[in-house]
N, C-alpha and C positions, 0 to 999 in steps of 0.2 A: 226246247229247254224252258221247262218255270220261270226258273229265274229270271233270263232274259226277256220273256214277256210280263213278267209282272215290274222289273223293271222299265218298260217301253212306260208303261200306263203311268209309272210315279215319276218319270221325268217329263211327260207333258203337263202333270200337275202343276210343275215348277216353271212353265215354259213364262217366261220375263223376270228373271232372277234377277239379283244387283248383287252381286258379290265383288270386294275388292280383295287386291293378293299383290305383296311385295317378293319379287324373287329374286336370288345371284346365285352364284355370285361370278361363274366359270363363264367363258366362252371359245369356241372352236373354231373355225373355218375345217370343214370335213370333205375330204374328198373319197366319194365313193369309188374302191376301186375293184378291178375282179384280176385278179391273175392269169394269166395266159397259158393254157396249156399245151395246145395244138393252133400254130394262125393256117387256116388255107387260104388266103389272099391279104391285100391290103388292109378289107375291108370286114374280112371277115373268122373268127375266130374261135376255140371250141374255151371254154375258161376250167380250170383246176375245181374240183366241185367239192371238195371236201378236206377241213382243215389236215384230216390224215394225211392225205395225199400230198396235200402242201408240206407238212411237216417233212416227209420221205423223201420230195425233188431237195427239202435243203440236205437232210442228211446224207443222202446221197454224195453232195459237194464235199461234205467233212475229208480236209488234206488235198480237194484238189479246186472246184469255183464252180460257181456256174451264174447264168443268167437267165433272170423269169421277169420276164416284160408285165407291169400293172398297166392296163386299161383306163384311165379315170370317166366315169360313166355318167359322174356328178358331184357339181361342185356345191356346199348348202351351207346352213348354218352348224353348227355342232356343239359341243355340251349339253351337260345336263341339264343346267340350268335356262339355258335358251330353246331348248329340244319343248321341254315341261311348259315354258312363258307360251311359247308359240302355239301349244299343243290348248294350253289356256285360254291364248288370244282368239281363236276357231270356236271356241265355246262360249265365250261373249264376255268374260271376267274383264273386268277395269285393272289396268296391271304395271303396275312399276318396274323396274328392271336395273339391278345393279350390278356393276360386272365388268367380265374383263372384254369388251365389243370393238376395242381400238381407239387409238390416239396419234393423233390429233383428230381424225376423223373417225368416225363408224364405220367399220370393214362394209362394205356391200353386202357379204353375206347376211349383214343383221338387218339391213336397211326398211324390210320391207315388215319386220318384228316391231321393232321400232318406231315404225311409222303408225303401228294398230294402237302400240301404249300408251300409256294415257303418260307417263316420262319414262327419259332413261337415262342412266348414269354412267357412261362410259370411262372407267375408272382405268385401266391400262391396255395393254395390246394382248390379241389372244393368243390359244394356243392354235396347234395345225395338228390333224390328225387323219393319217393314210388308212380308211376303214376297210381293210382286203373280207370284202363278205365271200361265203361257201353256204353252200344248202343248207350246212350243220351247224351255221356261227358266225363269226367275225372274228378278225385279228388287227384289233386296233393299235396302232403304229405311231405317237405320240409326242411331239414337239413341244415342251412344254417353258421353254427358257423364260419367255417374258412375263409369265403371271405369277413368280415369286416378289416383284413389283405391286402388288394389290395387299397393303401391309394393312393394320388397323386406323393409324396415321390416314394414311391415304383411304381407307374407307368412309371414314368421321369426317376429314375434311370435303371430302365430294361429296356428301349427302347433306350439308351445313349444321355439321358438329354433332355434339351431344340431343342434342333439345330437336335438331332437324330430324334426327333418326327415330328419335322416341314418338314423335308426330305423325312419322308415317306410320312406323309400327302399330303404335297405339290405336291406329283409325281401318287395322286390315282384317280381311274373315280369314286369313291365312298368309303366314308370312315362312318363305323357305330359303336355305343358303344350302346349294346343292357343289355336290364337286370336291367333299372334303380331300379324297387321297389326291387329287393333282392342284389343289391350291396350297402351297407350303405355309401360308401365315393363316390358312382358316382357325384354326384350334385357338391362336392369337387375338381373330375378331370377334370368336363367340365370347371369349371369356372377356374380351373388353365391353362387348354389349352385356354380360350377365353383371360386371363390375359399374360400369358406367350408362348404361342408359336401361340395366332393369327397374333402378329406383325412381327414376320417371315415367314408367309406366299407367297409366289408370286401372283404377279394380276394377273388373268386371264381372258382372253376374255370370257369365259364362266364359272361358277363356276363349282367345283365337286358337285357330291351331299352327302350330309351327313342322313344318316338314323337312327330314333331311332324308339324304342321299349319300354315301360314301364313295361309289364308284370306286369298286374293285379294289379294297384296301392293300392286296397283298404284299405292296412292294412296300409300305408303312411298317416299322417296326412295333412292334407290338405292346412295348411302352408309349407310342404314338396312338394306338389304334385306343387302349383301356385309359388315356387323357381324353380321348374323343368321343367314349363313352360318357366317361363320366360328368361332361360338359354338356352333352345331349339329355343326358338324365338333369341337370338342372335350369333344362328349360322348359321343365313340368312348372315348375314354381311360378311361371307368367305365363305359357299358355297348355295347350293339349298337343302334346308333343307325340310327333307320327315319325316313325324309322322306317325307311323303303330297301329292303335288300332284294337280291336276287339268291339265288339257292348257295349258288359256292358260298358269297358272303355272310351268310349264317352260319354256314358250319366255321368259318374261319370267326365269328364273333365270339364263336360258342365258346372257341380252343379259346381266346385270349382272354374271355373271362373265365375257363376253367370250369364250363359246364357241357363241355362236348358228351355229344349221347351218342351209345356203342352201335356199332354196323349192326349187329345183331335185334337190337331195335325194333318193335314188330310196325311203328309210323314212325321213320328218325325224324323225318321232316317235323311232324306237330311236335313230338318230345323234345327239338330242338328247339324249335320256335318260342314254345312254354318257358323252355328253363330258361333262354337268352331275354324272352319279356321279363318273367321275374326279377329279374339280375337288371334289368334297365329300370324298372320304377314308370315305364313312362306309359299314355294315355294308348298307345297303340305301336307295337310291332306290326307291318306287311311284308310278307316273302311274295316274290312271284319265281316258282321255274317255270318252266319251255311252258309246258302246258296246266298249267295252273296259277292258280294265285291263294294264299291263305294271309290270316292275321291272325291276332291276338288284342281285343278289347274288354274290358271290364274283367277279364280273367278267364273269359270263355275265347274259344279256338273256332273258327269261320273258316271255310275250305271251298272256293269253288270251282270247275273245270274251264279252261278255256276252250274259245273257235279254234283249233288250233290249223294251222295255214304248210302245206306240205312243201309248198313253195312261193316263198312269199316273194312282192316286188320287190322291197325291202326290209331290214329287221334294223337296220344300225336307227336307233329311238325307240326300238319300240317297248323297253321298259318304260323312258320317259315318257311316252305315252300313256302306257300304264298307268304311270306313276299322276299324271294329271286327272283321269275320267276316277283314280281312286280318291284326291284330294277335291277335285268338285264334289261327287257325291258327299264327304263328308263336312263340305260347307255348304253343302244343301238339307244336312241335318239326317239324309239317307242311312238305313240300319247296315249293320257291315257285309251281309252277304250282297245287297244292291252295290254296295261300294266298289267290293270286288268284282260284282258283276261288270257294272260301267268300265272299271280297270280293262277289263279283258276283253270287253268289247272297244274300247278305245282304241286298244293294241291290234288286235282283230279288224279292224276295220285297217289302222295305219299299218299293217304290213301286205292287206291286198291292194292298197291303192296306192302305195307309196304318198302320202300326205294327210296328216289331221284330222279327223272329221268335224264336221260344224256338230249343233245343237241336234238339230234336223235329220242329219248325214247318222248319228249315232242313234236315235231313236229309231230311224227303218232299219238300220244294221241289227238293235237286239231285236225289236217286231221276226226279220226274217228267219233271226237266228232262233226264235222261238217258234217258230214254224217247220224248221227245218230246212229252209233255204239258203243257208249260208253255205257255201263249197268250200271243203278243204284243200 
């Protein structure tokens, strides 16, 4: 593939970058699980391979019960926001991290995130979430009681105040607060940073960019969802503001700002994508489905294919994944189809190997993949 070889060659151009990035705001403890389909011994098991099938063993129970034993396979960090930090931290970004990692102490699971960033702000206790992966997806399972606790109050004062936050802000190549639909007071803290610490900002000749993530708004009411727009669109005003969706999540953007494009559609996808950028105002719309990834900058439409992996080790991250090799590239100043490409090779790489890749790890990943050596 071109692309990923002429990406290999413009990221060792880069190779001793100094980039900083402030990110939260979410945090998980995730346990990877697989469902039990058939066990023939103690030790040994056949797992449910596909969300159908899963869905059918519950239906099945409708009016009478039944029982399906989870496996837990692994235990890690989870969110978005820590998924993205981490997926960073392997890439070599200088990285701040505020969020929900645990109190009084730092969960374990973050310990070792933590330990790479340059600080952290461990602001309340996280969520937990049962990730039952299948060949076709995930069904994530979602505990979310204690991070309605992460108010703006409480973000202001753990970061030290107004003037604390505008400080780090003001000094990042990229600043993101990921996790909108499971943190209840987020829409709370953007609009207290758009009120309160955008007027101490510095003008800059170029803006940072600012990254969000909504993660799976659906269960957000849709007077929720079009406040959370239009919050994100006024965070063009201070910097170059980047929206990360996944495919469902665009077409549910589309409906709530009343620009959905018909089935009929001869690319719904781009037609989607266009009229939801236009309707946001902002520096960049990114979509990723299963096997691709697109955006939307300067007004033009970017499309590229992914590695795509028939069975991966794992997938629970790997938009966040994603979503990190697309935000280095664009604080590397990279044009959007490299962006996307880096995106998909980031992912690409983090679902055959179950973990991150370094700087190094991602540049022979696209090299191979431009060779044709990457296995699906």
């Amino acid at each position: 593939m071109q692309n990923a070889t002429e990406l290999a060659k413009k990221l060792k151009e880069k190779r001793g970058f100094d980039l900083k990035m402030l990110i939260g705001l979410d945090g998980f403890v995730d346990e990877i699980i697989h469902p039990v389909d058939k066990r023939q011994d103690f030790a040994n098991f056949t797992r449910i391979k596909t969300i159908a099938e899963f869905g059918e063993r519950i239906s099945k129970a409708a009016g009478l019960s039944t029982n399906i034993e989870m496996v837990t396979v692994q235990t890690k960090l989870g969110g978005n926001g820590p998924i993205l930090s981490n997926a960073l931290l392997e890439y070599g970004v200088r990285l701040t991290y505020a969020g929900a990692l645990g109190q009084p102490d730092i969960h374990p699971v973050f310990r070792p995130m933590a330990d790479k960033a340059e600080a952290v702000y461990s602001l309340c206790q996280p969520g937990h979430t049962d990730a039952a992966e299948f060949e076709d997806g995930k069904v994530m399972l979602g505990k979310h009681s204690g991070l309605g606790a992460l108010t703006w109050h409480v973000f202001k004062e753990g970061l030290g105040g107004v003037k604390g936050i505008a400080d780090m802000v003001g000094n990042c190549d990229l600043f993101g607060m990921e996790n909108w639909t499971m943190m209840p007071q987020m829409s709370e803290i953007w609009q207290g940073l758009i009120d309160e610490v955008f007027p101490l900002l510095p003008v800059k000749t170029e803006r940072p960019l600012a990254f969000f993530d909504l993660a799976d708004p659906e269960k957000r009411t849709k007077s929720d969802i079009k406040r959370a727009m239009d919050l994100i669109g006024k965070f063009e005003k201070k910097f170059r503001t980047i929206l990360g969706l996944n495919e469902k999540e665009v077409y549910e953007i589309a409906e709530v700002l009343g620009v959905a494009v018909g089935d009929g559609a001869a690319d719904k996808l781009k037609e989607t994508v266009m009229a939801v950028y236009g309707e946001l105002g902002i520096y960049c719309l990114m979509v990723h489905p299963v096997r691709s990834a697109c955006c939307a900058i300067g007004g033009e439409y970017f499309n590229v294919d992914g590695p795509f992996c028939a069975k991966p080790k794992l997938t629970t991250g790997a938009g966040d994944n994603l979503n990190a090799g697309f935000c280095l590239a664009q604080s590397l100043g990279l044009d959007p189809i490299s962006s996307l490409t880096l995106g998909v090779s980031t992912s690409g790489f983090y679902v055959r190997n179950a973990k991150s890749p370094t700087f190094d790890e991602v540049i022979k990943f696209a090299e191979d993949w431009g060779k044709g050596k990457v296995s699906g």
